[in-house]
DRENDO-1510 file (C-alpha; in Angstrom, 1 decimal, always signed):
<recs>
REC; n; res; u; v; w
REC; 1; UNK; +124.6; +29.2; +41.5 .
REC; 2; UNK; +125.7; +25.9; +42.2 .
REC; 3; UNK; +122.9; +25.0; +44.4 .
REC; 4; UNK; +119.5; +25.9; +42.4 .
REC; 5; UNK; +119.9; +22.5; +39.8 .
REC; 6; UNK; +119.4; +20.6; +42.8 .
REC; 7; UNK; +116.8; +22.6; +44.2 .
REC; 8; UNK; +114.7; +22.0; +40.5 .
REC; 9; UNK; +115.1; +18.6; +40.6 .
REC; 10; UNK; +113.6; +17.9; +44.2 .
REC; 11; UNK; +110.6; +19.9; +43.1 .
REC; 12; UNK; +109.9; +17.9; +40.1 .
REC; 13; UNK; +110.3; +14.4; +42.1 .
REC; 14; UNK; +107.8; +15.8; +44.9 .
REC; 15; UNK; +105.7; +16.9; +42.0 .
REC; 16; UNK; +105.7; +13.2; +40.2 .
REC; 17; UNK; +105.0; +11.2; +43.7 .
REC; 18; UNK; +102.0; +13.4; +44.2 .
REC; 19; UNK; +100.7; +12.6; +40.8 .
REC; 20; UNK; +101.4; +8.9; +41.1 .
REC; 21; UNK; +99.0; +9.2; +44.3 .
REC; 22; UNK; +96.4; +10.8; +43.2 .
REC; 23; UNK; +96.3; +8.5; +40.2 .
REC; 24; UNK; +96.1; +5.7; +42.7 .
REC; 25; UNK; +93.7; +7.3; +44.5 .
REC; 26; UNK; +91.4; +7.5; +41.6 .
REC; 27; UNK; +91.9; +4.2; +40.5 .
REC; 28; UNK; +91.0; +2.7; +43.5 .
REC; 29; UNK; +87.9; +4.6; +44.2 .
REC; 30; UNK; +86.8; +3.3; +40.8 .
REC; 31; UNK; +87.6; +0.0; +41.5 .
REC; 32; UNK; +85.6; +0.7; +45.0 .
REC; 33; UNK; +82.5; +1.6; +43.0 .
REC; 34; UNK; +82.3; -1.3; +40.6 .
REC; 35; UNK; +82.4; -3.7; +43.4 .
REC; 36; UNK; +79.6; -1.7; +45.1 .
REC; 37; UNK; +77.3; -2.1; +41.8 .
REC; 38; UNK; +78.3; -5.7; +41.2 .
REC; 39; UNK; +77.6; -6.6; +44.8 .
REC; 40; UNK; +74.3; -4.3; +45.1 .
REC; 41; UNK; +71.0; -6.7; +44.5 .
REC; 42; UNK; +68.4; -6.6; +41.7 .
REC; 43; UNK; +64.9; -4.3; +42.3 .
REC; 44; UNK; +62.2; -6.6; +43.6 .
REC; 45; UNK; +58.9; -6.9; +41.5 .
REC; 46; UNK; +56.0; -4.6; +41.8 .
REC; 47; UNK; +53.8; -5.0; +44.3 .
REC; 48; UNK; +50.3; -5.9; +43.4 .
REC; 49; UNK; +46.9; -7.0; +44.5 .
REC; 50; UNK; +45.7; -10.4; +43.4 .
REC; 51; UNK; +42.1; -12.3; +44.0 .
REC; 52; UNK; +40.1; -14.9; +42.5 .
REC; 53; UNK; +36.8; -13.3; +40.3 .
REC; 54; UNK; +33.2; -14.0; +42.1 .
REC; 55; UNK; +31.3; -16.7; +40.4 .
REC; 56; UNK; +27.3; -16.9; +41.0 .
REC; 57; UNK; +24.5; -17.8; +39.6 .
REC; 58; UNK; +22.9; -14.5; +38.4 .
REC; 59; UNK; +20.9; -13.3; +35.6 .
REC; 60; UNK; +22.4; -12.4; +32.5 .
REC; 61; UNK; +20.1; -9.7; +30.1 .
REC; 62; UNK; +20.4; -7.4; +26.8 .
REC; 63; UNK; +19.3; -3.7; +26.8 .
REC; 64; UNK; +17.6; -2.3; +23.3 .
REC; 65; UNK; +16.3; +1.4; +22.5 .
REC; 66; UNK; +12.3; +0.8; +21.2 .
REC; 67; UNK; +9.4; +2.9; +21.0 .
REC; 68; UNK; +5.8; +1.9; +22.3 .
REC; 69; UNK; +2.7; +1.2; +19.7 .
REC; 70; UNK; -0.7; +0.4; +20.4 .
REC; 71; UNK; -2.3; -3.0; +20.8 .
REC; 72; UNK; -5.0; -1.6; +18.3 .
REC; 73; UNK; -5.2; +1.7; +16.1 .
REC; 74; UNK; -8.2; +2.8; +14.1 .
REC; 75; UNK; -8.9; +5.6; +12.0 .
REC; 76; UNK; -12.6; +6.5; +12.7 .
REC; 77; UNK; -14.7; +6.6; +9.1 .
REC; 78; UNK; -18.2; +6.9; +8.0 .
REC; 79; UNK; -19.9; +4.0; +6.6 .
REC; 80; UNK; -22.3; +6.5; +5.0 .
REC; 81; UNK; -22.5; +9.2; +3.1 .
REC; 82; UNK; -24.1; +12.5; +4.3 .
REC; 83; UNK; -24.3; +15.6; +6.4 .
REC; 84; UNK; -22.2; +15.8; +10.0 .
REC; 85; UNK; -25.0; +16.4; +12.3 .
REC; 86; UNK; -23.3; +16.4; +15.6 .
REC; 87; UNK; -19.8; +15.5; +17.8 .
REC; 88; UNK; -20.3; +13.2; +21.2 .
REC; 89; UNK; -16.8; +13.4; +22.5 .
REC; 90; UNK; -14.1; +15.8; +24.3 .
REC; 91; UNK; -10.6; +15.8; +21.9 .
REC; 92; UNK; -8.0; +13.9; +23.6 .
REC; 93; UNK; -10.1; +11.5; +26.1 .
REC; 94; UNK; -10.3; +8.3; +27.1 .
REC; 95; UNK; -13.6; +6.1; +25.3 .
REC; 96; UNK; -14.7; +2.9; +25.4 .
REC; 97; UNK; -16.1; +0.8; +23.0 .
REC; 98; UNK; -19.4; +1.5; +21.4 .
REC; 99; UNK; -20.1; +4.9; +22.8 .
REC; 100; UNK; -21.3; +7.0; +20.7 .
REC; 101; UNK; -18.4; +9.5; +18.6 .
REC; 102; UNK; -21.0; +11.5; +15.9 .
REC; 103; UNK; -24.3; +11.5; +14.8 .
REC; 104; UNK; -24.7; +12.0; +10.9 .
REC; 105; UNK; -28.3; +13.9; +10.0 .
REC; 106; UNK; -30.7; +10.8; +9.9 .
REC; 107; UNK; -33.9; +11.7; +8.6 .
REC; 108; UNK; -32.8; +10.9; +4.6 .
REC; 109; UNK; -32.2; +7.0; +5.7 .
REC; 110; UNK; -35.1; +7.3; +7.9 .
REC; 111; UNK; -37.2; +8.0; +5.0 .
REC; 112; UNK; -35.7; +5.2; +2.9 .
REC; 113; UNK; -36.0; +3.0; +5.5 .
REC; 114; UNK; -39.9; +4.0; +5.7 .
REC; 115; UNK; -40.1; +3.2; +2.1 .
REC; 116; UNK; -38.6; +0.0; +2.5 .
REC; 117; UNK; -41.1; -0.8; +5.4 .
REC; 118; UNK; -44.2; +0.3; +3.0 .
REC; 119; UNK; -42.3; -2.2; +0.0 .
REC; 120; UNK; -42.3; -5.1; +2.3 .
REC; 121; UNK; -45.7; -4.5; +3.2 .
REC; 122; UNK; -47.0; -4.6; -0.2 .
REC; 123; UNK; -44.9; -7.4; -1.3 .
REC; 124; UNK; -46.5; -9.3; +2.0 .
REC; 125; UNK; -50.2; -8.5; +1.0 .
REC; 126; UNK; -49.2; -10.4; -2.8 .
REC; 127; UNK; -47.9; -13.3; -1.2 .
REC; 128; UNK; -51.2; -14.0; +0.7 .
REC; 129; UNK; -52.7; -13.0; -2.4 .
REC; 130; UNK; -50.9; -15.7; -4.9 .
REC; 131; UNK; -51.0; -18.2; -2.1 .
REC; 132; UNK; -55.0; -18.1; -1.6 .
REC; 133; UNK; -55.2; -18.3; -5.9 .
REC; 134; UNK; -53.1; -20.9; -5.8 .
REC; 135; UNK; -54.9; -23.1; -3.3 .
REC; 136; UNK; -57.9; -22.4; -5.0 .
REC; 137; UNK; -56.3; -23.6; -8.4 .
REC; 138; UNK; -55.1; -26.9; -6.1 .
REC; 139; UNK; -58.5; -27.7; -5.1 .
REC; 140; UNK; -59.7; -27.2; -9.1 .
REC; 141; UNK; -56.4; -29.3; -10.0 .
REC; 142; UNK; -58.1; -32.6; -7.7 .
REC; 143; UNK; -61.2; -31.8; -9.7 .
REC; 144; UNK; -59.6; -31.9; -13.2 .
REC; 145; UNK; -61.5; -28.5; -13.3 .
REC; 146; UNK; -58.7; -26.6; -14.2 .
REC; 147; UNK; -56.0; -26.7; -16.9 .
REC; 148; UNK; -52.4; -28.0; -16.0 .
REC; 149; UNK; -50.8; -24.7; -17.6 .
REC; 150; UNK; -53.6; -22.5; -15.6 .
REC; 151; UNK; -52.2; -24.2; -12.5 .
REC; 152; UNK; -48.4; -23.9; -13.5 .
REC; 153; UNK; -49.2; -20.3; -13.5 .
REC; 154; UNK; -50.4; -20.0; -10.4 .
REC; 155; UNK; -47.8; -21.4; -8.9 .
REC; 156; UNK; -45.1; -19.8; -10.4 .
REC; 157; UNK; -46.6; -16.6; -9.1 .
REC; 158; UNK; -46.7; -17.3; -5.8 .
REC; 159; UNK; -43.2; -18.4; -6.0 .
REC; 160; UNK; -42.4; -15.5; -7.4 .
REC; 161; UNK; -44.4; -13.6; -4.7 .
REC; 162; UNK; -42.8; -15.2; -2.1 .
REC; 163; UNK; -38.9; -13.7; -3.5 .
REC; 164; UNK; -40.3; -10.6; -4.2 .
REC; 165; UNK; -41.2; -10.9; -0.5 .
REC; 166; UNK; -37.3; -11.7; +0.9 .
REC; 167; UNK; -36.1; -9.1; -2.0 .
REC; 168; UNK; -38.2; -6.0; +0.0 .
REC; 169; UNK; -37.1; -7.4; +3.3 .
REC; 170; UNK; -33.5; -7.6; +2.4 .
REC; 171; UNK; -33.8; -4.0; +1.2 .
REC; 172; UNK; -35.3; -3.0; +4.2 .
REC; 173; UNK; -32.8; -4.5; +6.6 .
REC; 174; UNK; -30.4; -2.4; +4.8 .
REC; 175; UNK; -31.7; +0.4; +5.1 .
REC; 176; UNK; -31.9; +0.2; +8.5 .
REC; 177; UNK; -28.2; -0.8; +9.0 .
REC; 178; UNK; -27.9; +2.7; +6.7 .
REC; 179; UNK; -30.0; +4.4; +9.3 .
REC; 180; UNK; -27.9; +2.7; +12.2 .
REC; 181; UNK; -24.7; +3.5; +10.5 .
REC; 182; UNK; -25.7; +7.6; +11.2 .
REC; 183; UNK; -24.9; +6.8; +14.7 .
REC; 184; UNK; -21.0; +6.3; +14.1 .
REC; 185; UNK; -19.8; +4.8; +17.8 .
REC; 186; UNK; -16.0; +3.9; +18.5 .
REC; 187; UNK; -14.9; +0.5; +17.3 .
REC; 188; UNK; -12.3; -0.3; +20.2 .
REC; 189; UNK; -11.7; +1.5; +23.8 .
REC; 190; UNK; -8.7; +3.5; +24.0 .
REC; 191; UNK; -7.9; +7.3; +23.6 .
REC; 192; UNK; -9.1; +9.2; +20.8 .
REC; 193; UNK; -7.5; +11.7; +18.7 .
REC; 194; UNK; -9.2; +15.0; +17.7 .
REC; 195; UNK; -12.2; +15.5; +15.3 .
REC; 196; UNK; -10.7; +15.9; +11.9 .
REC; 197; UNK; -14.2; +17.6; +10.8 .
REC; 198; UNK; -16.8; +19.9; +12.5 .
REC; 199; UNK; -20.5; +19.6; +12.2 .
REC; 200; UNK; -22.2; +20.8; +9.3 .
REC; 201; UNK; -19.8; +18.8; +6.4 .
REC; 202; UNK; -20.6; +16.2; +4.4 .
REC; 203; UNK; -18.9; +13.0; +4.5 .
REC; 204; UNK; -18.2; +10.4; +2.4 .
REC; 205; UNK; -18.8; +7.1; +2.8 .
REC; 206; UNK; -15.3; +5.1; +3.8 .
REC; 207; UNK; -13.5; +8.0; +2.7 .
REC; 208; UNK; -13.9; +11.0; +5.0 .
REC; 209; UNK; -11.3; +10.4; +8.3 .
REC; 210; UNK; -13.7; +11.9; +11.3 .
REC; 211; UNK; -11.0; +10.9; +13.6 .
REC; 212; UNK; -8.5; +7.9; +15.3 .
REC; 213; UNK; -8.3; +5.7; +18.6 .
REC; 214; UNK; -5.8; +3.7; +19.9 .
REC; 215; UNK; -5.4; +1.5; +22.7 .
REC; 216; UNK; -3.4; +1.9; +25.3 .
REC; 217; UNK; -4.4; -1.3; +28.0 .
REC; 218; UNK; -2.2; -2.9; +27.7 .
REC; 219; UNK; +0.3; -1.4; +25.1 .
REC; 220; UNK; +3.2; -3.0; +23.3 .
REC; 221; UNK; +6.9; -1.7; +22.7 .
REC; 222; UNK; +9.1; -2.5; +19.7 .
REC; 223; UNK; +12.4; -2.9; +19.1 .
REC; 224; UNK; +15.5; -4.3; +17.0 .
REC; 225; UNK; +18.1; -6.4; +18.8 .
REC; 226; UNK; +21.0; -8.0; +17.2 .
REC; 227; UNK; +20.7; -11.3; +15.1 .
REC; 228; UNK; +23.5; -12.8; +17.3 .
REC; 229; UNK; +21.2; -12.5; +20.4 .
REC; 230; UNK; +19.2; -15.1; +18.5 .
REC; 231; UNK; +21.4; -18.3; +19.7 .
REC; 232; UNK; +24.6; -19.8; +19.6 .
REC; 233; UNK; +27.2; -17.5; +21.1 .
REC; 234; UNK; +28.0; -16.2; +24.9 .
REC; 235; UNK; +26.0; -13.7; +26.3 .
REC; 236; UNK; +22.1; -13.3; +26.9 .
REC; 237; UNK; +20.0; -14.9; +24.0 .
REC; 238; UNK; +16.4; -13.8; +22.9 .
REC; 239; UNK; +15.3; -17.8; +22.5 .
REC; 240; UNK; +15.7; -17.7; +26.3 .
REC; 241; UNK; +14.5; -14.5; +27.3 .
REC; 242; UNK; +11.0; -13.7; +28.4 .
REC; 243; UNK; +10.7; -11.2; +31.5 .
REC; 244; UNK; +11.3; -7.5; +30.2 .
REC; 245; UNK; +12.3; -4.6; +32.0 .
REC; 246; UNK; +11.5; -0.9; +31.0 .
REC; 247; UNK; +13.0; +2.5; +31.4 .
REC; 248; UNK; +11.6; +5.3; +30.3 .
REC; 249; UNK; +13.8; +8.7; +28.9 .
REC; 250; UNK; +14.4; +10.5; +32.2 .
REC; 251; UNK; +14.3; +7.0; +34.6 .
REC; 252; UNK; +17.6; +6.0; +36.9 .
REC; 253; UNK; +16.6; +1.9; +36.9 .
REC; 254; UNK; +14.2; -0.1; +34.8 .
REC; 255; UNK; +11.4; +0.1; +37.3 .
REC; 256; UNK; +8.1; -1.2; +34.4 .
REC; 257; UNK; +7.7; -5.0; +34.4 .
REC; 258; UNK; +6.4; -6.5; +31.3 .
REC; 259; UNK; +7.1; -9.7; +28.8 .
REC; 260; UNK; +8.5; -10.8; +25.5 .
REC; 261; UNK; +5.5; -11.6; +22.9 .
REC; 262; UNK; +6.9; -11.6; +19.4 .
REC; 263; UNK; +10.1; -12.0; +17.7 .
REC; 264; UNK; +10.1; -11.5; +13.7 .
REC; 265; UNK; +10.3; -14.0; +11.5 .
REC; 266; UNK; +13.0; -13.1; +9.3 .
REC; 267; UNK; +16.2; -10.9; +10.3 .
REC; 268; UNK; +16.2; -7.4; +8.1 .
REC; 269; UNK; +19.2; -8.0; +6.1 .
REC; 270; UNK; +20.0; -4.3; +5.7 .
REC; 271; UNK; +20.7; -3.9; +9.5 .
REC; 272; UNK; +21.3; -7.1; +10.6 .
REC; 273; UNK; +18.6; -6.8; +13.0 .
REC; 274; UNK; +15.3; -8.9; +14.2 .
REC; 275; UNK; +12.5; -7.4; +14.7 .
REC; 276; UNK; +10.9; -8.1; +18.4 .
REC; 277; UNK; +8.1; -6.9; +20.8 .
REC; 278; UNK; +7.4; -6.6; +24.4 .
REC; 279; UNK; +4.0; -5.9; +26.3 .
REC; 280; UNK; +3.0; -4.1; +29.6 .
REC; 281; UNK; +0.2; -3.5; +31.5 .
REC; 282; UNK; -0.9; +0.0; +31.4 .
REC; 283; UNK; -3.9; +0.5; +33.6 .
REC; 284; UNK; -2.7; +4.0; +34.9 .
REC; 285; UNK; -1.8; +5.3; +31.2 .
REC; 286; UNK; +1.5; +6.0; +31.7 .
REC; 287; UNK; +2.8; +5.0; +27.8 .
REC; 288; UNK; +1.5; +6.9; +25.2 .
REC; 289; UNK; +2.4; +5.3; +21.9 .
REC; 290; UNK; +5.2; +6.8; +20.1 .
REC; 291; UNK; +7.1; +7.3; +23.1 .
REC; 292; UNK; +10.9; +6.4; +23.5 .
REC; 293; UNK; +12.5; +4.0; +26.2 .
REC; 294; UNK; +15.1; +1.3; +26.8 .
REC; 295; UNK; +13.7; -2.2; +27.8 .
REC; 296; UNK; +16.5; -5.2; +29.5 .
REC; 297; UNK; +15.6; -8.4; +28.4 .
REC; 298; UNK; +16.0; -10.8; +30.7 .
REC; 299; UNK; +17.3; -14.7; +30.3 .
REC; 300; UNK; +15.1; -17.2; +31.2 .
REC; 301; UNK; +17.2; -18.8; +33.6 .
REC; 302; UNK; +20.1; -17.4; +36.1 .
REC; 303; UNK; +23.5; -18.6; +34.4 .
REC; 304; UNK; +27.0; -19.0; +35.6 .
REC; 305; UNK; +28.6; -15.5; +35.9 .
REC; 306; UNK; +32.6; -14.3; +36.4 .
REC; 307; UNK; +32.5; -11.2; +37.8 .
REC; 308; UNK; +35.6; -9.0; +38.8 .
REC; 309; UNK; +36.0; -5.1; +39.5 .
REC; 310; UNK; +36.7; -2.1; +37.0 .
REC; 311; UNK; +39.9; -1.8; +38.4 .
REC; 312; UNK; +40.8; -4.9; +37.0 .
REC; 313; UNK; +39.9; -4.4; +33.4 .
REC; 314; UNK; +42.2; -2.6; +31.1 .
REC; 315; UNK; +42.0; -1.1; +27.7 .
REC; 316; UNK; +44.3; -1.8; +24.8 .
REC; 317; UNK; +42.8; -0.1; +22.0 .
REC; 318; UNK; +39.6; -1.8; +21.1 .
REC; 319; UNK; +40.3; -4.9; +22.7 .
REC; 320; UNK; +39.5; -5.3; +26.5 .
REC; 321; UNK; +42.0; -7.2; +29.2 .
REC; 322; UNK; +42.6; -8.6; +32.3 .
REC; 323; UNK; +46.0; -9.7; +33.7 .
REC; 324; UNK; +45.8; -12.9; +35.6 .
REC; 325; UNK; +48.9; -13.7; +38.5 .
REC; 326; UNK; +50.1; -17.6; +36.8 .
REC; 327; UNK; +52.9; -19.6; +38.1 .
REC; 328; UNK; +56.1; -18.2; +39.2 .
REC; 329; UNK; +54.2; -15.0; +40.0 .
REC; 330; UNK; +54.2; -14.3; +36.5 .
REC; 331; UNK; +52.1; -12.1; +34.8 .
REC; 332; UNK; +49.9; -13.2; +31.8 .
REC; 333; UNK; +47.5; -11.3; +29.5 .
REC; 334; UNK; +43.9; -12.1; +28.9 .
REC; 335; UNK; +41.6; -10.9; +26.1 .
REC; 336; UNK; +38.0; -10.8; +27.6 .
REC; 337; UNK; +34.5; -9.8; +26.4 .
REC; 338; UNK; +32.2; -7.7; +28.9 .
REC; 339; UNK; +29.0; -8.0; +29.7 .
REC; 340; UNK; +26.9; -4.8; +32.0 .
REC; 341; UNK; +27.5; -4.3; +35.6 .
REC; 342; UNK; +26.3; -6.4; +38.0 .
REC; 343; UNK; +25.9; -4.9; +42.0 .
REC; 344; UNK; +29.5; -2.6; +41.0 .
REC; 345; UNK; +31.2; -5.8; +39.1 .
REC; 346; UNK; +31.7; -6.0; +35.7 .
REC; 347; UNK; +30.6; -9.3; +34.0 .
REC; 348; UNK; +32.8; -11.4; +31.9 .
REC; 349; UNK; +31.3; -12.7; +29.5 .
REC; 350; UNK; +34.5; -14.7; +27.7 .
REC; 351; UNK; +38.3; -15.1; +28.7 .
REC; 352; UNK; +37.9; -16.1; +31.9 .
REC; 353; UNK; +36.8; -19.9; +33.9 .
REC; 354; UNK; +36.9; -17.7; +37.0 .
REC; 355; UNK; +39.6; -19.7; +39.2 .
REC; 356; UNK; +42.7; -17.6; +38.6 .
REC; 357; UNK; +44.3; -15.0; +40.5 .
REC; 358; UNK; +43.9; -11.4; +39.1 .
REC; 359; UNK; +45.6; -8.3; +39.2 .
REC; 360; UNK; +42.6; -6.1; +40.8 .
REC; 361; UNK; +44.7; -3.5; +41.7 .
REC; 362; UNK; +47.8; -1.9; +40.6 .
REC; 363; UNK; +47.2; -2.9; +36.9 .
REC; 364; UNK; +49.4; -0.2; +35.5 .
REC; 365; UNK; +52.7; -1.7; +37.5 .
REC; 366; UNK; +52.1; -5.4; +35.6 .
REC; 367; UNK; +54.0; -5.8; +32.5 .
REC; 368; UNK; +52.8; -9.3; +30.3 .
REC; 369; UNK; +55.6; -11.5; +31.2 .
REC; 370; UNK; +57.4; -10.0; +33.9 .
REC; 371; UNK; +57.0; -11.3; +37.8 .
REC; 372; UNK; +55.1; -9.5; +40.1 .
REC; 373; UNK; +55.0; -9.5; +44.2 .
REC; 374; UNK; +51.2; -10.7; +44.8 .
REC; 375; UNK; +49.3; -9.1; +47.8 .
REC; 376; UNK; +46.2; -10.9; +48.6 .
REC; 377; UNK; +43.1; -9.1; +48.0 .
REC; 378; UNK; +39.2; -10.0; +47.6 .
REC; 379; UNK; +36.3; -9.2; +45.6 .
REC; 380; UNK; +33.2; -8.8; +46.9 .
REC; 381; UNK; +29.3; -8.9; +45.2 .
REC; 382; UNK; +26.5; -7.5; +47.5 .
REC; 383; UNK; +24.0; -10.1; +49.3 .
REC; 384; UNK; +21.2; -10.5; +46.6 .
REC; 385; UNK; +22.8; -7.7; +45.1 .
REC; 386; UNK; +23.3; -9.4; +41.4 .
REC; 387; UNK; +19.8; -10.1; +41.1 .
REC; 388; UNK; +18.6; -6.8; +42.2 .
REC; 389; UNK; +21.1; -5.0; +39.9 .
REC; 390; UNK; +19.8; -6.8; +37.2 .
REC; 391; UNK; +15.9; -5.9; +37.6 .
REC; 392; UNK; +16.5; -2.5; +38.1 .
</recs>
């Protein structure tokens, strides 16, 4: 009984050494891992690819919805009154200018024309009339056989003779423009309409419409384009713009060559808009006025251009960016405006001089501020390609 107290108390002092081990154990694996972290090195920047933006010489442009008009439209009236008497044309087709479109029934103006003939006549045959009494009344005058009121009289009729003379002829050129007008014939060349009223009516003089014409060689197309492509800001500028491109609803390119005429000369204060027109050849007919298209308005004269990949523009809500590489390998943020695509690069039209470095790929690994590891990279524009691009 003796012997178990000192059995206890060896137990509890094996017991307290193991603790104290194990504690020291612990404590000096701890100790092992906060060296390991405090000795362990830093991550090294992202890795991204860097180049300098193309700059060349290339034509800069704007691109405006429009619809086509014609050159000339006319809306086909009588300049008489009377019966429609016949139709010369096929709806729809092409006519030139002074063929003939309808006839209105002639033979009323041909009568009045008659009658006018038979007036001038008559008015003729007392001219000669008061002219032979009044030389006869001259002769008597040198005499002194005559009275000076007998002679006044005579010549005051054969004055009066004489306008009764243009007053018939006048009348009768009239009626014959009235006869001529029963031939109605087209004004302009171009395509006409359909006939608005079949043979048989009557019409009324500068009232009835028979029909319309417009022409269609060569043809214009109208637009609105921004007041601020009038002048003084980046970008493509009407004051310089003359060559015009054209695409058509359904057309990959702008394939239809034409030129700027006409700008407005006032901006419509309601849109902010000016008012401007282009024209193009159409020999083969292919615009028809009223139709839709897209026209790219060319500057006069190739201008600088920075141009860098998609890839190397982001998005930050409205605004567009591009991160340029600056010293140190840090990153900085630059607000740009974009202009169209140019042979796959996209053209800057502001924010850039086009002499720094770029991120062009691996935009999302950047952060504004932070370093980066540049790889060197390249950006490439296709031989000619800009000026191709740009001309459809």
């Amino acid at each position: 009984m003796a012997q178990l107290p000192v059995r206890s108390r060896s137990t509890a002092a094996v017991a307290s050494a193991l603790a104290a081990t194990a504690l020291l154990s612990l404590g000096l694996s701890a100790c092992q891992r906060a060296d390991a972290q405090a000795t362990a090195s830093p991550p090294p920047p992202p890795e991204v690819q860097v180049a300098t933006p193309v700059v060349q010489m290339a034509p800069e442009w704007s691109e405006h919805p429009g619809r086509f008009t014609a050159v000339n439209a006319v809306e086909v009236r009588p300049r008489v009154s009377g019966y429609l008497q016949s139709v010369h044309f096929k709806d729809g087709e092409f006519v030139r200018q002074g063929q003939l479109l309808f006839t209105i029934d002639p033979l009323p103006f041909r009568a009045r024309a008659d009658g006018a003939g038979a007036e001038v006549a008559q008015a003729e045959a007392r001219l000669d009339r008061a002219r032979s009494e009044l030389r006869r009344a001259e002769a008597l005058r040198a005499a002194n056989a005559v009275s000076v009121e007998e002679f006044d009289a005579k010549r005051e009729a054969f004055a009066q003779a004489e306008a009764a003379v243009q007053a018939a002829r006048a009348d009768q050129r009239s009626t014959g423009l009235d006869l001529g007008y029963t031939r109605i014939t087209a004004p302009i060349s171009g395509r006409i309409s359909d006939r608005r009223v079949d043979p048989g009516n009557l019409v009324q003089n500068g009232q009835t419409v028979l029909t319309s014409i417009v022409a269609v060689d060569p043809i214009h197309f109208e637009f609105a384009a921004p007041e601020g492509l009038l002048g003084g800001r980046a970008g493509p500028s009407l004051s310089g713009a003359r060559e015009v491109l054209l695409q058509l609803e359904g057309e990959t390119g702008f394939p239809h060559r034409g030129r700027l005429d006409f700008l407005d000369n006032a901006v419509d204060a309601s849109t902010g808009t000016i008012r401007g027109r282009a024209v193009f050849a159409n020999a083969d007919r292919a615009f028809t006025p009223g139709q839709f298209g897209r026209v790219r308005l060319l500057s006069a004269e190739p201008e600088r251009t920075v141009l860098v990949p998609d890839t190397a523009v982001g998005t930050d809500q409205s605004r567009r960016y591009v991160l340029v590489v600056g010293p140190q390998n840090k990153v900085e943020y630059r607000q740009v405006e974009l202009g169209p695509t140019l042979a796959g690069l996209r053209v800057i039209r502001t924010g850039l001089k086009g002499s720094e470095r770029i991120v062009i790929d691996g935009i999302q690994r950047a952060m504004p501020g932070q370093p980066v590891t540049p790889l060197p990279g390249r950006v490439r524009a296709a031989a000619n390609g800009l000026d191709a691009a740009a001309r459809g």
